[in-house]
N, C-alpha and C positions, 0 to 999 in steps of 0.2 A: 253111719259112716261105712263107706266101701272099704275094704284093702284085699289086696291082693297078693301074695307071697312071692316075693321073687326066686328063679332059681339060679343055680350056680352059671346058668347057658346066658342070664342077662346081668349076673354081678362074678368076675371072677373070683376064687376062694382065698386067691391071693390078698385081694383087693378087700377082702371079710374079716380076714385073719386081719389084717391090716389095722382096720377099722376098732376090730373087738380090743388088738392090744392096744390102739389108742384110747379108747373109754374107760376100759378096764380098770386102770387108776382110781379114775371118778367113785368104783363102786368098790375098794381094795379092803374097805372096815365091813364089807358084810360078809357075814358068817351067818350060815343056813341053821336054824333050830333041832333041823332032821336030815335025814339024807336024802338029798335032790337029786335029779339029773336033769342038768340042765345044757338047753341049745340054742346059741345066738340064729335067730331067723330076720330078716329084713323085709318089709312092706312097707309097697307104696299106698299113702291113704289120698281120701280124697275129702272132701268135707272141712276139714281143717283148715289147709292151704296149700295151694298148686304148688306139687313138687316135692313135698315133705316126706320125708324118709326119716323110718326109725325102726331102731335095734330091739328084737324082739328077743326077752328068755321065756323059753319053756320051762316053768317049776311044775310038776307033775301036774303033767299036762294042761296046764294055767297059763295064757300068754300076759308076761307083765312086760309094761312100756319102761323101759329103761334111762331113754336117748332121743331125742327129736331135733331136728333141726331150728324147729318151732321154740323149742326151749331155751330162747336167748335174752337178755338183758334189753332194756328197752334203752338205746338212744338218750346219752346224758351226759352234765357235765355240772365236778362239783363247784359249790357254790361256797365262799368265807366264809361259812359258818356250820362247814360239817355236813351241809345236807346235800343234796343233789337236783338240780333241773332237768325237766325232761324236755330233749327236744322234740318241741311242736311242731317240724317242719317234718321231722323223719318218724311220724307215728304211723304204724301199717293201717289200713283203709278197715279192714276187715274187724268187725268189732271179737270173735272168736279169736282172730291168733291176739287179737289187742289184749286180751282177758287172759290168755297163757301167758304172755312174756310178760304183763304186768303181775301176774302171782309171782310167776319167776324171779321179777326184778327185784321184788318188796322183800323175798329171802335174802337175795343176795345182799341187797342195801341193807337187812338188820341183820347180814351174818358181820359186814362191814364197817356193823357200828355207826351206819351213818346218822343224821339226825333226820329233818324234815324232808319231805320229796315237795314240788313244787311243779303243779301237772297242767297245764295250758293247755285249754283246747279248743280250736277255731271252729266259727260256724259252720263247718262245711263238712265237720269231723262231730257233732253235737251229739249222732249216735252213741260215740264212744262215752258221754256222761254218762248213764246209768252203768256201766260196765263197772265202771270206775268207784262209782258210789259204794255199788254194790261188794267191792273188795275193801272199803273201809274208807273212802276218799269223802273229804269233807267240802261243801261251800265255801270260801274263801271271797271271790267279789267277781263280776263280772260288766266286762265292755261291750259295744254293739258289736264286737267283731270275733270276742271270746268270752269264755269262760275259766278262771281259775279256781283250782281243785289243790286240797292240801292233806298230805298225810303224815303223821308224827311219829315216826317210830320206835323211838325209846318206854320207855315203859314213865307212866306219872302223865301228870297235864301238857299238854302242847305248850311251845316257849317260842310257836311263830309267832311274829307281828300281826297283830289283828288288821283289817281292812280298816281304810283312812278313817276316821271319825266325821270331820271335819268338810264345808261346804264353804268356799270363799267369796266374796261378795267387794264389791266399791263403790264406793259413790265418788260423782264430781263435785265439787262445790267453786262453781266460775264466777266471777264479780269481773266488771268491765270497769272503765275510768270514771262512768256514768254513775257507780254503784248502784248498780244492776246487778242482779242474778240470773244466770240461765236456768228455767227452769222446766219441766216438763210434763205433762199430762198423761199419765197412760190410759191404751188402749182395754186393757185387761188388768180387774185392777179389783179388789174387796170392795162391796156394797160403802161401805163406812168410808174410804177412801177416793169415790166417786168426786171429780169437782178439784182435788185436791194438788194444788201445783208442788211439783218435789224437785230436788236435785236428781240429773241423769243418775242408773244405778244399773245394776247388771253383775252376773257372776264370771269370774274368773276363768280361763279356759287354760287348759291344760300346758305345762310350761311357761307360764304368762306370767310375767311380773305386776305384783299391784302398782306401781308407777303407770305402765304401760299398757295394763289392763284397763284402767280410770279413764285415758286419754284415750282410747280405743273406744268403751264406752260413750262418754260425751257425744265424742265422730258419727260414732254409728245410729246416735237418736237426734243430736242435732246438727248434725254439718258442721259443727265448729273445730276446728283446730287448738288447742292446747299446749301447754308446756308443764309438766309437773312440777308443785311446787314445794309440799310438805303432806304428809300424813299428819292430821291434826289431832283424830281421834279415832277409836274402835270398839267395838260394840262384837259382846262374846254371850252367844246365847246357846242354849240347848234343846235339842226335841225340836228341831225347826221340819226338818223335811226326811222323813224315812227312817224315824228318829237318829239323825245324824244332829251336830251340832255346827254352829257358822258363826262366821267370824267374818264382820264389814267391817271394811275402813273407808275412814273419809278422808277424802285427800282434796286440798285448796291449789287449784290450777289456773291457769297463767292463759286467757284466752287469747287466743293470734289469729283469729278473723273475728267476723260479725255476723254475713251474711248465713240464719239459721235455714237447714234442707231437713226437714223430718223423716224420719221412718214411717212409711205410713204401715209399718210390718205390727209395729208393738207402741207406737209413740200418738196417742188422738192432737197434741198441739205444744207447741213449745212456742217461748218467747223471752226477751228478756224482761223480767221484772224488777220494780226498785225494789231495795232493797227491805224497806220500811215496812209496802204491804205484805211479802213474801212471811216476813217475821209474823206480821200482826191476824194471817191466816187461825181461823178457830182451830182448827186440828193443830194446827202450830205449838200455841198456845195452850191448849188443852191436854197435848201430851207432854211427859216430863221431861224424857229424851231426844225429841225430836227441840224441844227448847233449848235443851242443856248444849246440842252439837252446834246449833245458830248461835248460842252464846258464844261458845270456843270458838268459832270460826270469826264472828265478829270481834271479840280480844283478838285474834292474831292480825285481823285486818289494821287496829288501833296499835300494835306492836306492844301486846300487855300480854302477849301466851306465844312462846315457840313449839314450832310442831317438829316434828319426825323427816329430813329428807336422806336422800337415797347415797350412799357410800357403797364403791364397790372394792370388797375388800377379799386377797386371798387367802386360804387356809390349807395349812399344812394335814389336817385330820383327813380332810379328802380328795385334796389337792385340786380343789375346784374355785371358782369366785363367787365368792354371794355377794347379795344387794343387803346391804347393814344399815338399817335405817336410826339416825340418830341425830341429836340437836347440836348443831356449830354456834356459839353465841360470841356476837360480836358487841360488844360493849359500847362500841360507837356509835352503833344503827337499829340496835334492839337490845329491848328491858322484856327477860324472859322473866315471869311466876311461874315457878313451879309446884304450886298447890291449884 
């Protein structure tokens, strides 16, 4: 690192004295061990970042760094629960001054008592992860556009929310006037699975309702149009992918056209199937649960099983509306068993 000493002919002494009794404060609890003599000096460095200036004391003959410009809090705002978010938008480019004001920050935040920091960082800024790591910042989860970064600052185990567990999945299950099933072939698919005609499926995309997601589904591999009708049943497994855990539902929809358009992306062939062979398929048959949801779905076609439909209902806790999925039993037009 360069610096150069400025003198009184490019800073005036007014404008020093000025300076020193503003910081001065900052340092008012230190008291020398020995007898010093000491003298505020200013220089500009270079290496650091453009433009930064800081207050130099001479302790016999020892220049210590006081004061930087450099030395400021990183861009934040707190969060309900104590901690603080760093904004992602306003984090300096430079991975060195990122590495000062984030020491900076982390004093400040645990002189503050805060709890957790919560440190986002875009692709475009990626450098700045090992910085980050390397001052104590954790993994946390990461999207194609970012990375998030966690740090707990209280003393004991961290009490943030861990990353979602959880991978979501739907299935359609469409029957026409014909009793028929839509069913479909994938293109990419397990050896064991080959041959095997299923209900459209697919996972959930982000914000997406399983009503809406189901019906989205269907569209996208058969051309068919839908109406949601009930979530019949769901299927909760773990260790499925990255060991996360997922959770399918199947939901019984309401077809509103006929004419099938395949994916030729992910779909080798769809069509409608009676209902009888679809059942009487050896993988059908052979597996437990893929029997057990063809049964349920077949009870709620005979009106001998109520499933699951969509209520939207608001809440005071977060003042938002969710979709509350639940059974309306109408005693005139369905005999629900609830075993």
């Amino acid at each position: 690192m360069e610096c150069s000493f400025l003198r009184s002919k490019s800073m005036p002494m007014s404008e020093i004295a000025h300076m020193e009794r503003k910081h001065s404060s900052q340092f008012s609890s230190f008291r020398p061990l020995v007898d010093v003599k000491s003298t505020p000096r200013f220089c500009s460095c270079r290496g650091i970042s453009p433009k930064a200036s800081y207050l130099l004391y001479q302790i016999n003959g020892t220049n210590s760094i006081l004061f930087s410009r450099n030395m400021r809090i990183l861009d934040a705002f707190d969060d309900e629960y104590g901690g603080v978010i760093v904004d992602s938008e306003r984090l300096p480019a430079n991975p060195n001054v990122f590495a000062s004001m984030l020491r900076f920050s982390i004093s400040h935040w645990k002189a503050k008592e805060k709890k957790g920091i919560w440190l986002k960082l875009p692709v475009e800024k990626s450098d700045l992860v090992p910085v980050a790591v390397k001052e104590g910042f954790e993994y946390h989860h990461a999207e194609r556009g970012y990375i998030m970064l966690t740090y707990w600052l209280p003393e004991g185990p961290s009490m943030l929310p861990a990353n979602a567990s959880h991978q979501v999945g739907v299935g359609g299950f469409v029957i026409n006037d014909k009793n028929e099933v839509l069913v479909v072939q994938e293109k990419y698919c397990a050896p064991a699975f080959v041959g095997l005609w299923k209900i459209p499926t697919g996972f959930l995309v982000e914000s997406e309702e399983i009503f809406t997601g189901a019906v989205r589904e269907v569209k996208e591999e058969t051309g068919i149009d839908t109406e949601f009708v009930e979530v019949v049943a769901f299927r909760h497994v773990h260790n499925v992918a990255f060991e996360k855990s997922d959770l399918f539902f199947i939901c019984m929809l309401k077809p509103l056209s006929t004419q099938i358009m395949v994916d030729d992306h992910e779909i080798q062939a769809a069509k409608w199937m009676p209902l009888v062979e679809f059942v009487e398929q050896p993988l059908i048959q052979e597996d437990c649960m893929f029997k057990k949801v063809i049964d349920i779905c077949i009870a709620r076609l005979g009106k001998h099983y109520c499933g699951l439909s969509v209520h939207q209902v608001a809440s005071r806790f977060d003042g938002k509306t969710s979709s509350l999925y639940y059974n309306v039993v109408d005693s005139q037009n369905i005999n629900c068993i609830g075993n």
